[in-house]
N, C-alpha and C positions, 0 to 999 in steps of 0.2 A: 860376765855380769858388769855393767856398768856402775861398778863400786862408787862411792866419794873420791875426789882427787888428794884427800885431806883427812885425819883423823881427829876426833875430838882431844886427843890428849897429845901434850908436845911429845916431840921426841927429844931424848937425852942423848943422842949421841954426832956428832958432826957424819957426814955418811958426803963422799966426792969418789964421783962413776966418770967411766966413759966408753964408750961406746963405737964401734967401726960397721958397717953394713955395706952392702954389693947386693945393687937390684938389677934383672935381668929382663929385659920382654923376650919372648920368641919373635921370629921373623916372621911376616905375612906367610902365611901356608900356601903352597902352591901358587907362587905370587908370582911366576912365568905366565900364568892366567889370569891372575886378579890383578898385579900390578900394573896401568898403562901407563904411570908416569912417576919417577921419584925413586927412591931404595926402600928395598921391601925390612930392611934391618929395622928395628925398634931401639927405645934407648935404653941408655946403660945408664945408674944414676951410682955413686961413692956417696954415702953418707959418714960424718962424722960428728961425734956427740960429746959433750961435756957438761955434769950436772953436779948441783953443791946444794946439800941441806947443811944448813946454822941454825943451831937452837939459840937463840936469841935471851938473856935473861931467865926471867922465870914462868914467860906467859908467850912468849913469838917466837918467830921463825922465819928464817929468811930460805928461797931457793931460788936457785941462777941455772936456767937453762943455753946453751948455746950448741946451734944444730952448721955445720955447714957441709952443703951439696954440692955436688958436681955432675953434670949430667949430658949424654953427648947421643944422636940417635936420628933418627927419621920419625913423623908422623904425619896420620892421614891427614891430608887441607880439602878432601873434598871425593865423592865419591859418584859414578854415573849408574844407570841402570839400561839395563839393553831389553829389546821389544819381549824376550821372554821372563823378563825379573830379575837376571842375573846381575849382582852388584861388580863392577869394578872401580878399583881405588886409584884416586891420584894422591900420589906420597910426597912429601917435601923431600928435598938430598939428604944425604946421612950428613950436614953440614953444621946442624944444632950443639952447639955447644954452650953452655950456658952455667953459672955456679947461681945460688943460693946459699944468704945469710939470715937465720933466726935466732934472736935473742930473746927474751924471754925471764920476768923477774916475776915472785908473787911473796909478800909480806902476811905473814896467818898470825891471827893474837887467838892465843887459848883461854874459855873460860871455863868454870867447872863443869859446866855440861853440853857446851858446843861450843862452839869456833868459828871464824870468819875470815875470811882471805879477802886480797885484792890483787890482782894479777895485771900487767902490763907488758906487751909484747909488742913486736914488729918483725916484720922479715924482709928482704930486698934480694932484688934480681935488676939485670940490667934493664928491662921491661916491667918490670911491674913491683909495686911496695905493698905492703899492708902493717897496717896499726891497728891493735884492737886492747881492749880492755873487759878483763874478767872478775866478778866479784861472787862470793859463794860462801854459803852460810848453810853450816849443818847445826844441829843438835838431837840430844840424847831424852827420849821419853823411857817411861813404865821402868826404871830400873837398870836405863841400858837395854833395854830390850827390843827399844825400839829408835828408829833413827828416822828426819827426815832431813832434803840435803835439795838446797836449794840453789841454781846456778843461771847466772845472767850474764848474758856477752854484747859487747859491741863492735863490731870490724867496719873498717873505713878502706878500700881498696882503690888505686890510681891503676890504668894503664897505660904503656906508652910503647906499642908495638914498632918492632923494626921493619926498616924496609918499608916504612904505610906508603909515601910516595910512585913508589916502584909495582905495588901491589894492590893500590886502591883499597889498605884497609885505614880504619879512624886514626890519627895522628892521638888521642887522648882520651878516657871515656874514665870514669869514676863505678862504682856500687858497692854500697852499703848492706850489712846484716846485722840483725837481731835476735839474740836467739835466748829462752827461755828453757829450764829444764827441773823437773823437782820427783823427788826418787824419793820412796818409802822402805828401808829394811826391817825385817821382826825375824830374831830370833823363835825359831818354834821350837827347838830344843838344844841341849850341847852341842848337838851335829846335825841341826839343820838351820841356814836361814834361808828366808826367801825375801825378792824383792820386786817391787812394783815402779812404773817410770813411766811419767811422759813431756814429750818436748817439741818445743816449736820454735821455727827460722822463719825469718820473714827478709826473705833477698828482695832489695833494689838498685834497678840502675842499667848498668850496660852487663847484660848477662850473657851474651854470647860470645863465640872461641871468634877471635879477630885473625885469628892466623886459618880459620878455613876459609874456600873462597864462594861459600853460600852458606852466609846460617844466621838467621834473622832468630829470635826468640824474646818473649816477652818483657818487658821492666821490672816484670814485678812477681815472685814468685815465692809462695807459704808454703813449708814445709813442715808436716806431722809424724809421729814418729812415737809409736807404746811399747813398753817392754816388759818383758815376765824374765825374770831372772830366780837362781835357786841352786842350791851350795849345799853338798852332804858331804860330813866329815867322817871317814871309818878313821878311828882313833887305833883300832888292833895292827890295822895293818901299812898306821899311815899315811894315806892316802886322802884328796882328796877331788871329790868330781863338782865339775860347775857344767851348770847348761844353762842356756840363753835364749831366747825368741824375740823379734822385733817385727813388728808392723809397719810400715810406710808406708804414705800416703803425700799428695799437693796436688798444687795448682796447673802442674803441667800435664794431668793426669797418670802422673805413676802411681804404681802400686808394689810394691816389694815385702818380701816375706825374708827374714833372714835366720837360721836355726844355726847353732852353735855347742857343740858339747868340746870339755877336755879332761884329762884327768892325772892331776897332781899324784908325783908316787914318790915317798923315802927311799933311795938306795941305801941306807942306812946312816951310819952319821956324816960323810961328808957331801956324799950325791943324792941329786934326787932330779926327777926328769919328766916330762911333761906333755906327750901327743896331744892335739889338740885337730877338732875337724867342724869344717863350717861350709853351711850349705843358701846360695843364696839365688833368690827369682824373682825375675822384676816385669812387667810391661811395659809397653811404649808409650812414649812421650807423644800426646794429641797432634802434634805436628812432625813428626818425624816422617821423613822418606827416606825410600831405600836411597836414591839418586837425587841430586841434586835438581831442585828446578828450576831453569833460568827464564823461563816463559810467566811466573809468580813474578808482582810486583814486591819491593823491599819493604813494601807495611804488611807483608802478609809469613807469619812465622811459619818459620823452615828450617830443618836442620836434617841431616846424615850422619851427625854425632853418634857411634857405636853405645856411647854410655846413654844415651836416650830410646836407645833401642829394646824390643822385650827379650832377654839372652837369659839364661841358667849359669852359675858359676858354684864349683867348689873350689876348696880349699885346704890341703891337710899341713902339718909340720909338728915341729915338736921342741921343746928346749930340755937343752942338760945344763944342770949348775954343779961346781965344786965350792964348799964352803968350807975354808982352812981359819980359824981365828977371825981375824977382824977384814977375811978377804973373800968375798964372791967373783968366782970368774961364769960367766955364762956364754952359751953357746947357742943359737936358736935356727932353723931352717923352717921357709913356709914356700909353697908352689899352690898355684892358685891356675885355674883354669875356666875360660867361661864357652859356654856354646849357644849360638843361637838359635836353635831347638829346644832349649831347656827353659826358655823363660815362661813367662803368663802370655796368654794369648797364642794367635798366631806366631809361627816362627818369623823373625824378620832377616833371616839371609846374611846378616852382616859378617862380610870377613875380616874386618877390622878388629875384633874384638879381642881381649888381651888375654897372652899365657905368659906367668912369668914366675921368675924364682928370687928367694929374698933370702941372702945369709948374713947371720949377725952374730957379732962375737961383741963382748963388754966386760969391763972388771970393778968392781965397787968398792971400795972401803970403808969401813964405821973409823973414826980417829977417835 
């Protein structure tokens, strides 16, 4: 459930995490046949985390996120179709090597019955920056009983692809987002709540992947997006279950459906552990082809992009925590799998589409 990022009431205790992760794709499937050009290997990303809550006084709060990636791999730049449908990819070399910096501050003043933040961030890659700014405002009706939670962004994105010379992609290209989002919670009882949500992004600019070598797509593209969210507490045994649903909808015509349950268990007083299963199906993108077209003029949108494609994807994993005094150490594992048969609509063939695995380990402490 897409909680508040923030609570109505400070917290009293200073709380410094950090965090390690290891992301994996699988390789092109049977990629002796789909592969005609490039390494069918996908990438490998290291993540590293470091996060700090300060309670500030008697009414704010400071927190500092800082994420840094590393990441090394092959991806698809572009894909053909042969007289009977059949998709083959062409792959970049496994030569991608690349790191990522995100920082990340947000200032919250507490009042007695909501709160407001203002968030400032940026991230940097040798290729591309972004800056953005987030401001968010909850409060408390009926007693507490109810909540609404109000969230505004703005990102400003540069690119500056390598190799554009060599490969005839853009030397520069900009696009901007906006995005809107406001969530209702109501307590229905001790152990239930439920919640209502909905948001919208409005992308401009240079919206397409520069590093494939066909893929034209629109400037301008609105993004929709409702959610039913819903939380039951069994207090006897502990335990607690969340389920989730999501709608998607824009202007490129997708449609996506996303369903989500998990369920929080006490191992007693120091562990407690957390399966979690997500199931997700999308349609195609109005302009999507299996294969690239080169016979299309470049005002006319085109893409081969896998993620624009109609495909099915799940997803299961789980987190275990130990909690000793004033130290949380967590453990979490997710694999995620998608098929092109599974989406909305026709199947679209694509064998680019991602399976991969995600492991994360973190320890936190309240001072």
């Amino acid at each position: 459930m897409a909680l508040p990022a923030f609570a109505v009431n400070q917290p009293t205790e200073t709380e410094v995490a950090v965090k390690s992760s290891y992301y994996e794709e699988d390789p092109i499937r049977a990629s002796e046949e789909v592969v005609v050009f490039g390494d069918p290997e996908r990438y490998t990303i290291k993540v590293n985390q470091f996060y700090l809550l300060k309670p500030i006084g008697a009414n704010w709060s400071l927190t500092f996120d800082y994420a840094n990636e590393s990441m090394s791999g092959a991806s698809p730049w572009g894909a053909v179709a042969d007289d009977e449908g059949n998709q083959q990819l062409i792959m970049s070399g496994a030569s991608i090597d690349d790191s990522r910096n995100k920082v990340e501050g947000t200032v919250t003043r507490y009042l007695p019955e909501s709160a407001w933040s203002v968030t400032l961030g940026g991230s940097r890659e040798h290729d591309y920056r972004s800056d953005y700014l987030g401001l968010a405002w909850i409060q408390e009706y009926n007693l507490k009983n109810t909540t609404l939670a109000i969230d505004a962004s703005y990102a400003s994105d540069e690119l500056t692809p390598t190799d554009a010379s060599d490969f005839g992609r853009i030397e520069q290209a900009d696009k901007t987002s906006r995005s809107l989002a406001i969530s209702i919670s109501q307590i229905l009882s001790r152990s239930q709540v439920a919640q209502v949500g909905y948001g919208v992004t409005k992308r401009s600019g240079f919206l397409a992947d520069p590093y494939k070598l066909r893929d034209v797509r629109p400037d301008q593209r609105l993004e929709h997006r409702v959610s039913l969210g819903y939380l039951q507490y069994f207090e006897p045994w502990g335990a607690r279950l969340k389920a989730e649903y999501r709608y998607f909808w824009d202007s490129f015509d997708i449609k996506a459906h996303t369903t989500s349950v998990s369920l929080f268990k006490s191992l007693g007083q120091d562990w407690d552990v957390e399966p979690r299963l997500r199931w997700y199906e999308q349609s195609e993108a109005s302009f999507f082809a299996l294969g690239d077209r080169y016979d299309l003029p470049l005002t006319v949108a085109q893409s081969s992009d896998a993620r624009l494609s109609s495909f099915g994807a799940w997803s299961t994993g789980f987190s275990i925590n130990y909690t000793r005094d004033v130290m949380k150490v967590g453990l979490s594992y997710d694999r995620y799998v998608s098929e092109p048969g599974a989406g909305i609509g026709s199947p679209s063939g694509h064998r680019a589409l991602m399976r991969y695995e995600l492991l994360s380990l973190g320890v936190r402490f309240r001072l």
